[in-house]
C-alpha positions in Angstrom: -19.4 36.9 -7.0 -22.0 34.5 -6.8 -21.5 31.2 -4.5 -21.9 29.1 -7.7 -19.3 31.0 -9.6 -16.9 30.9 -6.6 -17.1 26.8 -7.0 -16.4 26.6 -10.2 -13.3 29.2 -9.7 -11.8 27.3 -7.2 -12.5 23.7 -8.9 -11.1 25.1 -12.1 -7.9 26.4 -10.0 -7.6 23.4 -7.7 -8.0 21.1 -10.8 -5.3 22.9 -12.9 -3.0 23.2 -9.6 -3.4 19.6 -9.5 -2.7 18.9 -13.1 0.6 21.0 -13.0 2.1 19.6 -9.9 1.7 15.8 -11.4 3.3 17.0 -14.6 5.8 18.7 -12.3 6.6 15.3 -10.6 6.8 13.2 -13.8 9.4 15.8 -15.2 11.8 15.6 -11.9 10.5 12.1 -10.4 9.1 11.1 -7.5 12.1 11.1 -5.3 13.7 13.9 -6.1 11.4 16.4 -4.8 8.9 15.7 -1.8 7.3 18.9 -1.8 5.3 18.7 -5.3 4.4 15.3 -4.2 2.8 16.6 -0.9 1.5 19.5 -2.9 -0.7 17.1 -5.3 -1.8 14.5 -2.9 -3.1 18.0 -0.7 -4.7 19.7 -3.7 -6.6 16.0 -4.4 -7.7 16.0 -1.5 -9.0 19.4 -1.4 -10.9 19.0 -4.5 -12.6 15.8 -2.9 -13.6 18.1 0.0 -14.9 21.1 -2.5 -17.2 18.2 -3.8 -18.3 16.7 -0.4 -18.6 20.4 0.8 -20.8 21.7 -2.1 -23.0 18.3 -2.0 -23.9 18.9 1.6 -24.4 22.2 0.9 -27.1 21.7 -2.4 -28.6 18.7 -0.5 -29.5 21.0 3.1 -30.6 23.9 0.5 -32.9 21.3 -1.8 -33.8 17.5 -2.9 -31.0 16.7 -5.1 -32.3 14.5 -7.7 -30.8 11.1 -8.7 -28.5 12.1 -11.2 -26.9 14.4 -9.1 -26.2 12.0 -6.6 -25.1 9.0 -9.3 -22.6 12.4 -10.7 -21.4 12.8 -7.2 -21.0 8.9 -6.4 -19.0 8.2 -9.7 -17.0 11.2 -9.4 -15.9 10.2 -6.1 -15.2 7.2 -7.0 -13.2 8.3 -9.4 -11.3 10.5 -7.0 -10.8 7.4 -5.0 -9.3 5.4 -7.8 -7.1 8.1 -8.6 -5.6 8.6 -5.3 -5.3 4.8 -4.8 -3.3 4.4 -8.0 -1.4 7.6 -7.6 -0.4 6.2 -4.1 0.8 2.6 -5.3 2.4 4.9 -8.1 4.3 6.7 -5.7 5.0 4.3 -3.5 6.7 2.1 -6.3 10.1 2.8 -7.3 9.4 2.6 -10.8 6.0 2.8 -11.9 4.9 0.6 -14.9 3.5 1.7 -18.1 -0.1 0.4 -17.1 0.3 1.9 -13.9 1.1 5.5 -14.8 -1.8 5.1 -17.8 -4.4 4.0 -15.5 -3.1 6.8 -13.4 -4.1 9.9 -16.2 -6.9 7.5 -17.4 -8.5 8.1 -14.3 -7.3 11.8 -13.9 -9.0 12.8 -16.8 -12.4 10.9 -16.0 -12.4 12.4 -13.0 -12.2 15.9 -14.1 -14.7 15.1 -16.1 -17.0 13.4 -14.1 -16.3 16.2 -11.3 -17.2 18.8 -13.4 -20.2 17.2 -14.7 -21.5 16.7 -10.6 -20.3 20.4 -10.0 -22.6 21.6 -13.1 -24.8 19.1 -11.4 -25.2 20.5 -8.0 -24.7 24.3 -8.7 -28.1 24.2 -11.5 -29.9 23.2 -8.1 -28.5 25.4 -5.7 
């Protein structure tokens, strides 16, 4: 298995781990179970470190060119935003509507933005 092909593997499987454990913690709430909520806020953060990890990786290999680094830019700030409203989320006893949509707004733009950087960076490498 190629390098490029082991990325995408494990952003596919960190993304859908991800995915599951927040629909995990909307089913049984926040409170009730402290484990899925370390388990998501750890799998975020190792996606965040996949994408630092393979940038540094693509940009010591070649010149990345500008839309690689505007996809890696807006995807982590995406991740950012996420995280941010995820934490007020959780750190709220009950979240509001707006909260909790801005929350899987900016879950879904970020896999999406994500993927594009990852498509991004592994057509250089």
């Amino acid at each position: 298995m190629t390098s490029g092909y082991f990325y995408v593997l494990v952003a596919i499987l960190a993304f859908l781990a991800i995915f599951v454990t927040g629909r995990r913690l909307r089913n049984v709430g926040r409170s009730r179970n402290v484990t899925i909520l370390t388990a998501h806020k750890t799998l975020s953060l190792s996606a965040v470190a996949l994408l630092v990890i393979t940038t540094v990786r693509v940009a010591e290999a070649s010149a990345m060119r500008l839309s690689d680094w505007a996809a890696v830019i807006a995807a982590a700030a995406l991740f950012i935003a996420t995280m941010a409203i995820g934490g007020v989320q959780s750190a709220r006893e009950t979240p509001s509507a707006r909260l909790r949509l801005a929350h899987r707004v900016t879950a879904v733009l970020t896999v999406v933005v994500a993927a594009a950087a990852l498509y991004f960076l592994l057509v250089d490498m």
